[in-house]
C-alpha positions as a LaTeX table, in Angstrom:
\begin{tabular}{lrrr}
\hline
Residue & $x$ (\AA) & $y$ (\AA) & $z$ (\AA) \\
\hline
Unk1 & 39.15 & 192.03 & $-80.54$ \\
Unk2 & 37.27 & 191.19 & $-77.61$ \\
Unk3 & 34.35 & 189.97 & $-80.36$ \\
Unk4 & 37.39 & 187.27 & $-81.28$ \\
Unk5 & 38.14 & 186.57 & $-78.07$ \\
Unk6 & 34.42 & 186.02 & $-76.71$ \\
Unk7 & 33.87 & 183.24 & $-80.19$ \\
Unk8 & 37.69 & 181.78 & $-79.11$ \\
Unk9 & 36.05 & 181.60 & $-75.70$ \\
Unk10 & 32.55 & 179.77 & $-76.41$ \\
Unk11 & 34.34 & 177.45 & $-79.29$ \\
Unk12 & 37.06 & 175.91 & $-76.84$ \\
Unk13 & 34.21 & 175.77 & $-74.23$ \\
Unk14 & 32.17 & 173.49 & $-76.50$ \\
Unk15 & 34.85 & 171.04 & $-77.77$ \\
Unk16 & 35.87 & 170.76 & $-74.24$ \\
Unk17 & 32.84 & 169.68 & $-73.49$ \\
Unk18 & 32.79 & 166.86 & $-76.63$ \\
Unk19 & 36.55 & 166.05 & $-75.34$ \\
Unk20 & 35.14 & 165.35 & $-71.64$ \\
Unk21 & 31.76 & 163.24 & $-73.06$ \\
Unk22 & 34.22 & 161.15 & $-74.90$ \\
Unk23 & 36.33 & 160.11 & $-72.18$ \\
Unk24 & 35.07 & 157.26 & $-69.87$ \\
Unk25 & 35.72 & 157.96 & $-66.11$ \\
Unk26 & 36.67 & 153.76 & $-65.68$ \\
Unk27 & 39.32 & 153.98 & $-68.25$ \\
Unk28 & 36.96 & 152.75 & $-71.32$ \\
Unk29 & 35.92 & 155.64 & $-73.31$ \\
Unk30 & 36.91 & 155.82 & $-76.95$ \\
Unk31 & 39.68 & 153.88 & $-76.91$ \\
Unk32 & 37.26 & 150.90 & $-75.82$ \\
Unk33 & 36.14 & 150.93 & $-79.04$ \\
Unk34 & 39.12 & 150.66 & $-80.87$ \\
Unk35 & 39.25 & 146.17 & $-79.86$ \\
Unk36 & 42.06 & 144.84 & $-81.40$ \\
Unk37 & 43.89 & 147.55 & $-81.92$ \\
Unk38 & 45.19 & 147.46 & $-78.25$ \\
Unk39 & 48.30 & 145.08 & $-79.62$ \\
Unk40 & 49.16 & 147.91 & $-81.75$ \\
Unk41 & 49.75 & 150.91 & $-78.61$ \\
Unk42 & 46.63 & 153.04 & $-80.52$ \\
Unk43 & 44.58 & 153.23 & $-77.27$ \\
Unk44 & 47.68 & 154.69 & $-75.55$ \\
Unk45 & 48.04 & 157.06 & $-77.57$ \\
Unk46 & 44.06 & 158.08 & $-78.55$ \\
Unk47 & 44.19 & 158.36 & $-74.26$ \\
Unk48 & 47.35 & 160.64 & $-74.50$ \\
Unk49 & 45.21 & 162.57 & $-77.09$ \\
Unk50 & 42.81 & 163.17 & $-75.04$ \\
Unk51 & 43.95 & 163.97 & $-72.44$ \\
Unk52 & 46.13 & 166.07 & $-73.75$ \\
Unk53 & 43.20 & 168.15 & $-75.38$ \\
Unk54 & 41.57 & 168.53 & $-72.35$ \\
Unk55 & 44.55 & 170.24 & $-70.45$ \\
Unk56 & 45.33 & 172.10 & $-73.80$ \\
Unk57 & 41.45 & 173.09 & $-74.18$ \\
Unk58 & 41.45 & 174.24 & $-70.13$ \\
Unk59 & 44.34 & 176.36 & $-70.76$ \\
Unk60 & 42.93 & 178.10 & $-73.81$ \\
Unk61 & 39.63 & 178.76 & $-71.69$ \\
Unk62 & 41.78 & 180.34 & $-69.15$ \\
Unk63 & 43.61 & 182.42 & $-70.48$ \\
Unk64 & 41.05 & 183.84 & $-73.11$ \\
Unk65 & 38.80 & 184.54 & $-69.79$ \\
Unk66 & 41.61 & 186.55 & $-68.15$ \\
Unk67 & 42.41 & 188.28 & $-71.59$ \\
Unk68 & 38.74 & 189.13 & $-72.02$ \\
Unk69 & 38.40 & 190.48 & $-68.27$ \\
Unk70 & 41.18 & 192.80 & $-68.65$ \\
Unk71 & 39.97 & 193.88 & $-72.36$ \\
Unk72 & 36.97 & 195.14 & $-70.86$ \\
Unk73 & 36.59 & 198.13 & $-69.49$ \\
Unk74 & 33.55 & 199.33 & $-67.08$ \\
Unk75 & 31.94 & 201.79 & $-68.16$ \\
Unk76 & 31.53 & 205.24 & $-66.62$ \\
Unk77 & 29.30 & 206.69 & $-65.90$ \\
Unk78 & 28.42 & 210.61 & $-66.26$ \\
Unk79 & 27.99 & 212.33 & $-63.00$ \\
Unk80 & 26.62 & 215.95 & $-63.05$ \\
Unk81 & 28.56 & 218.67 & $-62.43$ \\
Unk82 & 28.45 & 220.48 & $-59.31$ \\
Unk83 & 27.66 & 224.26 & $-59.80$ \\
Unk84 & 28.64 & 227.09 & $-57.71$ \\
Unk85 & 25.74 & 228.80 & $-55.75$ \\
Unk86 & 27.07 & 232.66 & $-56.09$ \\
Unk87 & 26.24 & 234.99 & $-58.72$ \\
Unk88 & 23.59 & 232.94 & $-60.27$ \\
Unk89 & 20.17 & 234.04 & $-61.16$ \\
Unk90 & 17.61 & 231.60 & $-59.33$ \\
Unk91 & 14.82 & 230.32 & $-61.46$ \\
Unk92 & 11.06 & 228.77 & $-60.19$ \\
Unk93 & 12.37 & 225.85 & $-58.37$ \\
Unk94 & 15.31 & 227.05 & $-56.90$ \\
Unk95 & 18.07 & 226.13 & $-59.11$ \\
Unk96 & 20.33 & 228.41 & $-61.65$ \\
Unk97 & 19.61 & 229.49 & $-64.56$ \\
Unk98 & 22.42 & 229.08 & $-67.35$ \\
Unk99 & 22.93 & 230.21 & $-71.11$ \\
Unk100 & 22.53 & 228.13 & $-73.86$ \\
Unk101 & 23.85 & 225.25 & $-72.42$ \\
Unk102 & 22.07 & 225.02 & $-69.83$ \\
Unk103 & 24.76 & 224.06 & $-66.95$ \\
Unk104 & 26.93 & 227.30 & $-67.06$ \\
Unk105 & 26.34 & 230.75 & $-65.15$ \\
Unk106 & 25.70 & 233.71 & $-67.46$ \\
Unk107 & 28.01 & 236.41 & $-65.85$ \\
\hline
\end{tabular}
């Protein structure tokens, strides 16, 4: 899942990125190509377009970053358990002594 998530992530990342280098900050853009067919309404509606993939492409990388962040878990990590210092044997350094595994008193 978060595999899914992470390629979701990356792939609306890229095209937003396309979707932004094809707009033109003066109003031009893509639709500036598009010459005669500004008697027709196309360039109003290739801006709409855009536009609206932008907004829709910003959403998608939103909410697939808050989905991943709360998919993942930290990880935790092991601490060693604390051992009792009575009835223990006491070995060359100074610590217990267990039984086979090594971390328990033998009694």
């Amino acid at each position: 899942m978060i595999a899914l998530i992470s390629i979701l992530l990356v792939l609306a990342s890229v095209l937003l990125i396309v979707v932004v280098f094809v707009q033109n900050p003066k109003g031009g853009g893509l639709s500036s190509d598009f010459g005669a067919a500004q008697q027709l309404g196309g360039v109003q509606r290739t801006n709409d377009f855009i536009e609206k993939a932008t907004w829709t492409l910003a959403a998608v990388i939103l909410v697939a970053s808050i989905g991943l962040t709360s998919l993942m878990k930290p990880a935790k990590v092991k601490q060693p358990e604390k051992q009792e210092q009575t009835g223990g044997q006491q070995g060359p350094a100074g610590g217990q002594q267990g039984g086979a595994q090594g971390g328990q008193q033998q009694q």
